[in-house]
N, C-alpha and C positions, 0 to 999 in steps of 0.2 A: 555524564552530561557534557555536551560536547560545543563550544563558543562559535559563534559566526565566523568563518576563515574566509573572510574576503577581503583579498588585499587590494586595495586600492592605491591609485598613486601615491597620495599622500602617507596611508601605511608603510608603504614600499620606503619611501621615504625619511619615514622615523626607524625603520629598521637596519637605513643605511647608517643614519646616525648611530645608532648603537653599534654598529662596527667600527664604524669610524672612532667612536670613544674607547671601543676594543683597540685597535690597532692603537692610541695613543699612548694605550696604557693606563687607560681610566679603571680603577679597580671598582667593585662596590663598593668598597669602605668609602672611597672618594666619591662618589653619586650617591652617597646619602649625607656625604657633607654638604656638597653645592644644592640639593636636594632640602638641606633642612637653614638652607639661608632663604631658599626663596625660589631658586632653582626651579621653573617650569620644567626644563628639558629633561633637567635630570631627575624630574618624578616620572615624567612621561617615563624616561628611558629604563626606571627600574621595574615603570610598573610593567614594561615590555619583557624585559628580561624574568622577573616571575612571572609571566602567564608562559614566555615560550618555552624557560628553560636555556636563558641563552647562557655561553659563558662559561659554562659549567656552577650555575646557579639551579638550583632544587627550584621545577616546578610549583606553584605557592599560589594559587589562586585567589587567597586571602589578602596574601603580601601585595599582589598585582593589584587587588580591589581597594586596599591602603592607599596606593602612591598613584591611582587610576583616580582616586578621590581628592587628593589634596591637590593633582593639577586642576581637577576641573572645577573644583572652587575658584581659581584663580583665571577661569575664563578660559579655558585652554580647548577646543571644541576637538580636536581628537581624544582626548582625555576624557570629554563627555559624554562622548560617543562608545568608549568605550566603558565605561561605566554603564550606561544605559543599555548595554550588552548583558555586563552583568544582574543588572535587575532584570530583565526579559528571560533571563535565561536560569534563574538563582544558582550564579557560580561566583563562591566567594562571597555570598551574603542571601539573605533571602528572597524569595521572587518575590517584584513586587512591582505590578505594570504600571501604573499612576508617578512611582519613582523612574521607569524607565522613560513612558512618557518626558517626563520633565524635563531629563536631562538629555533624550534626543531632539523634541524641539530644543532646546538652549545651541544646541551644535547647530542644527537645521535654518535656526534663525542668522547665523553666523555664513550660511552657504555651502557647508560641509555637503556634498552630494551623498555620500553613506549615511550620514544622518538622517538625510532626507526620504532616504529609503528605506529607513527604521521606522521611522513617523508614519510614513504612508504605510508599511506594512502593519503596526499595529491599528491604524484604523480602516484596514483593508478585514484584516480578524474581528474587528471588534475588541480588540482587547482593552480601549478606552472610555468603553461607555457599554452598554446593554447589547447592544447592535453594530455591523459595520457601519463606518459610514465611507460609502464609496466617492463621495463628491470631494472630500477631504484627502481622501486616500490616493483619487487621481491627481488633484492637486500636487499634493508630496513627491507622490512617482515621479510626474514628469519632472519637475523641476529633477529629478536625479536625473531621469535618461537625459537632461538636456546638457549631464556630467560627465554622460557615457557611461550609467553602469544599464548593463545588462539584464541585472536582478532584476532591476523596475522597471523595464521593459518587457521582463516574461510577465510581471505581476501584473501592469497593466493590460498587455493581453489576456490573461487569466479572466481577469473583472469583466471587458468584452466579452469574452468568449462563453463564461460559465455565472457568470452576475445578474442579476435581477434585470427584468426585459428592458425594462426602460434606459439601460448600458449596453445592450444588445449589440455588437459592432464587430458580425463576425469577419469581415473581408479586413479591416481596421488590427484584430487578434494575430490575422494569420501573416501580416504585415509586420507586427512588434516582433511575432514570434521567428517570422525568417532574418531578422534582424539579429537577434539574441543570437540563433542557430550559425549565424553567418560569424558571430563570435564565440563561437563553443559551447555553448548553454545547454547541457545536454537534456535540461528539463523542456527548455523549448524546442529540440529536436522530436522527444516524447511527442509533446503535444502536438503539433505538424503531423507527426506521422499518425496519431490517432481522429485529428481533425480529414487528414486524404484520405481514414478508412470510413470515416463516420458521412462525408462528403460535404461537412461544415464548413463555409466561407471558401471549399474550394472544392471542384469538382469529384467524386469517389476515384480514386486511383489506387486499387491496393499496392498496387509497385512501390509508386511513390510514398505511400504508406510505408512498408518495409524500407524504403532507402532511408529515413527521417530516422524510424525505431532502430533502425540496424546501426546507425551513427552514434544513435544515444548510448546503446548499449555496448559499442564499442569502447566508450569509453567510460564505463562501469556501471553506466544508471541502470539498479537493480530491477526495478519496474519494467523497462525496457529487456532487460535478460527474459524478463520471464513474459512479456510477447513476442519475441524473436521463438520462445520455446513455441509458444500454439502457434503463430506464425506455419513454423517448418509441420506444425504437428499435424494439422488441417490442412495446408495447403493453399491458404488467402495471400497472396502476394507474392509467392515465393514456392519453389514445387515442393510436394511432401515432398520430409527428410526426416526418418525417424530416428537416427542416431546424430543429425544436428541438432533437432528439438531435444533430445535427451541431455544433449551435453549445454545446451543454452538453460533450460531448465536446472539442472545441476546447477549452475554458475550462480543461476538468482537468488535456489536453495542455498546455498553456503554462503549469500551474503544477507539473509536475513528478510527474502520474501516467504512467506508465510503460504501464498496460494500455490508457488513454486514448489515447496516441498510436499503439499499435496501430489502435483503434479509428477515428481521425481518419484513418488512412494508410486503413482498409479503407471509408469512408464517400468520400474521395477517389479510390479506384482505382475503385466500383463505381457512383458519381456517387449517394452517400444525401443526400438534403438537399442537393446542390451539385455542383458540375456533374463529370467527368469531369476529373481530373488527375492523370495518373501520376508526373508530375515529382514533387507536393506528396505525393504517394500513398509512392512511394521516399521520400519524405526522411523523413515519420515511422515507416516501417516501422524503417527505421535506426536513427532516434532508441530507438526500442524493443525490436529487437534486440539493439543494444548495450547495452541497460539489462537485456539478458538474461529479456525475452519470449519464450517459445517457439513462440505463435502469431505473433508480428513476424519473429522468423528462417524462421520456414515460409514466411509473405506475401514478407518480402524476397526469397529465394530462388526465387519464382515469378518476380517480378519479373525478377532475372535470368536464368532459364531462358528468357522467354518476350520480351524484350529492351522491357519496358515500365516508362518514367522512365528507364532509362538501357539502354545496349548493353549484348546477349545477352553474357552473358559464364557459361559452364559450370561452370566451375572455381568460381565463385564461387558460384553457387546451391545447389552439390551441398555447399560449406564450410558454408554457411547452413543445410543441408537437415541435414546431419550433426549440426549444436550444436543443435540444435530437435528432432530424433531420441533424442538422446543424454538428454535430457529424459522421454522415452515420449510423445513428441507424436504421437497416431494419423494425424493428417492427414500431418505430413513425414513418418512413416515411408511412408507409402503414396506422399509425393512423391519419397523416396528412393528405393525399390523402381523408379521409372521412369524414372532418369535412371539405374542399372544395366541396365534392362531396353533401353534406348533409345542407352545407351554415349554418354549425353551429362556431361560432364566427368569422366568413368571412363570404365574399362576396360568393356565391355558384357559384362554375366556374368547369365545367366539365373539361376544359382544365389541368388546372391546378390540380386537382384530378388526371388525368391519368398519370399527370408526377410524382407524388409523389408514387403510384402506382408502375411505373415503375421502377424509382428507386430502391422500395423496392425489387420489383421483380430479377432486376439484381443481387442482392445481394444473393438471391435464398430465399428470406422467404417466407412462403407458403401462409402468409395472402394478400402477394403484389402480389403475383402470380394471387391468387385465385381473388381479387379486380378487376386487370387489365383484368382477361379472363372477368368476367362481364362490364368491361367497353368496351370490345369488343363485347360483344353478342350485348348490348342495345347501342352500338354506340355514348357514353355519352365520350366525348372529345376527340374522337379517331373514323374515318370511320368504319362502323361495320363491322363488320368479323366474321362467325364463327369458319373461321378455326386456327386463333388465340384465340378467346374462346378456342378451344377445348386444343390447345398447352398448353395454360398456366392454363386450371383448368388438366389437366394431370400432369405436375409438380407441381402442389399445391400437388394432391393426392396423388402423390408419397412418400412425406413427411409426409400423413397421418391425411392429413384436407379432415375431412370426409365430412365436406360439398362441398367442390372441387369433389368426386367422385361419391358425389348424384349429381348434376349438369350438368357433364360429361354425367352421364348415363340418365340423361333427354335430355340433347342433341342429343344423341345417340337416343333417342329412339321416337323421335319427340316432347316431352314434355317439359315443362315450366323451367326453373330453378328459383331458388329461392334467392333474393340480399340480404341476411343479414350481416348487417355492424356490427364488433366485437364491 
């Protein structure tokens, strides 16, 4: 669990002093004497030194949550603020948002501008009643931005931008957010650059798009890694680059984007930017299925169907094919539909292929489309029909599965069509 790391002046500040009492030669032992006379500072200052570690003091999140508490009994609104961290966050005690509340208005009342954008961000969540409440939540914010932090100004744009209509105020959004951005906020560089792709509050410019995401992700936002990755992969804003989407991809994978190591496993399997490896291909599909990808459960699941990075194993692709199905994933549905149809790791039931089939189909994917017209032509869980054949490899081809409109024009032309299962 990891604490709020926003130093603010005032932070900045108390952790001068704690150098300062370092350089006097203030030991611990001595800040918990002046500490147990009454000593505001020197609770504040211990409780700073166990959370940071300073000193050569053992980290102590407990300890910090002790001396974070007895100053802010005594009125001390950094003390309260940071306490209300620790209830927001349950480090050092238990979570508990009615306790953080409390003790971030007590700071907020006081003028603290970090407080104030505690306050507003728990009632920006909702964490203080049922529902957000945005009217409150603006409130709190600005009084912070009117402090200079930056957080409550991305959050305020946030609320504009993605909030309930009647906050609607996208030109107002993209205004907070070149502000934040103009101060390093690489969450509001993100949002800029998906606001110029989406053409929200400011005209479609993919460029401008990748300049905002390319900023963010410069400076580590993993979200941003991993659209710099489709960015170069597609070619929206920025020219295909298949070995720079690979290597931006990578970057997001290894710090914990989940759709990224999808993306790294299919850039691996299909050799983008780098060479062919199904080994490294299986392991992030893994990585990302487990993380509850539904496009990674479908890729893994090939994988094992088709026995590439590790041995064919049925049983397991069709488990894979199932949690990614179970989702409305059009693709697995249609790869479920052929391992019934195929009686690989199941029981082989036509019936039960054409309904997986169809689903996908309804979704409009062109491999479910293309599936179900064949389960139509050869009458395999489904009364045969050609003129359903013909319906549904028509809208396969339409989408551009070339073998949907070889099939079509064998039908058309009295000839055979061809069943091959992807």
């Amino acid at each position: 669990m990891k604490l709020f790391k926003i130093f603010t002046p005032a932070i900045l500040l108390l952790l001068i002093v704690c150098f300062q009492l370092a350089a006097d030669g203030e030991s611990l032992s001595s800040l918990k004497r002046h500490a147990s006379v009454g000593n505001t500072k020197a609770m504040e200052t211990l409780g700073f030194n166990y959370q940071f570690g300073f000193f050569g003091v053992q980290k102590n999140y407990a300890k910090a949550f002790y001396w974070f508490r007895k100053a802010a009994l005594k009125g001390d609104k950094y003390a309260e603020t940071e306490l209300g961290n620790y209830y927001l966050k349950g480090i050092g005690t238990a979570k508990n948002y009615t306790k953080a509340f409390y003790w971030f208005r007590k700071a907020a009342l006081q003028g603290y501008g970090n407080a104030e954008y505690r306050l507003g961000y728990l009632y920006e969540f909702g964490l203080v009643g049922i529902h957000p409440d945005y009217f409150k939540a603006v409130y709190w914010l600005k009084k912070a931005v009117a402090q200079g932090s930056i957080h409550a100004e991305f959050d305020i744009g946030k609320i504009y931008f993605f909030g309930p209509v009647f906050y609607r105020n996208y030109p107002e959004a993209i205004n907070l957010w070149k502000k934040a951005a103009k101060q390093g906020s690489s969450k509001a560089e993100l949002e800029l650059g998906n606001a110029y792709y989406q053409g929200k509050g400011v005209p479609r410019n993919y460029v401008y798009a990748i300049y905002w995401i390319k900023k963010a992700a410069r400076q580590g936002n993993r979200i941003a890694e991993n659209e710099m990755g489709t960015a170069y992969n597609i070619g929206i804003g920025a020219q295909k680059n298949p070995s720079k989407s690979f290597r931006w991809y990578k970057k997001a994978a290894k710090n914990g984007i989940i759709a990224a190591a999808n993306n790294l496993g299919y850039a691996y399997q299909h050799g983008l930017g780098t060479s062919i490896n199904y080994l490294k291909a299986f392991y992030w599909y893994q990585k990302a299925a487990m993380g509850g990808n539904a496009s990674a459960q479908n890729n893994l699941g090939y994988l094992y169907g088709h026995g590439l990075g590790t041995p064919i194993n049925y049983s397991e692709s069709v488990y894979w094919l199932k949690k990614a199905a179970a989702t409305g994933d059009g693709v697995s549905e249609s790869n479920l539909g052929i391992a019934y149809e195929l009686g690989h790791g199941v029981a082989q039931n036509y019936s039960k292929a054409a309904y997986w089939f169809r689903k996908s189909a309804e979704q409009g994917n062109p491999y479910g489309e293309s599936d179900l017209a064949v389960s139509y032509y050869f009458g395999y869980g489904v009364p045969k029909s050609y003129a359903k054949a013909v319906y549904y490899f028509k809208l396969s081809a339409a989408q551009g599965n070339v073998l949907a409109g070889k099939n079509l024009r064998a039908i058309e032309s009295g000839g055979n069509i061809e069943a091959i299962y992807y």
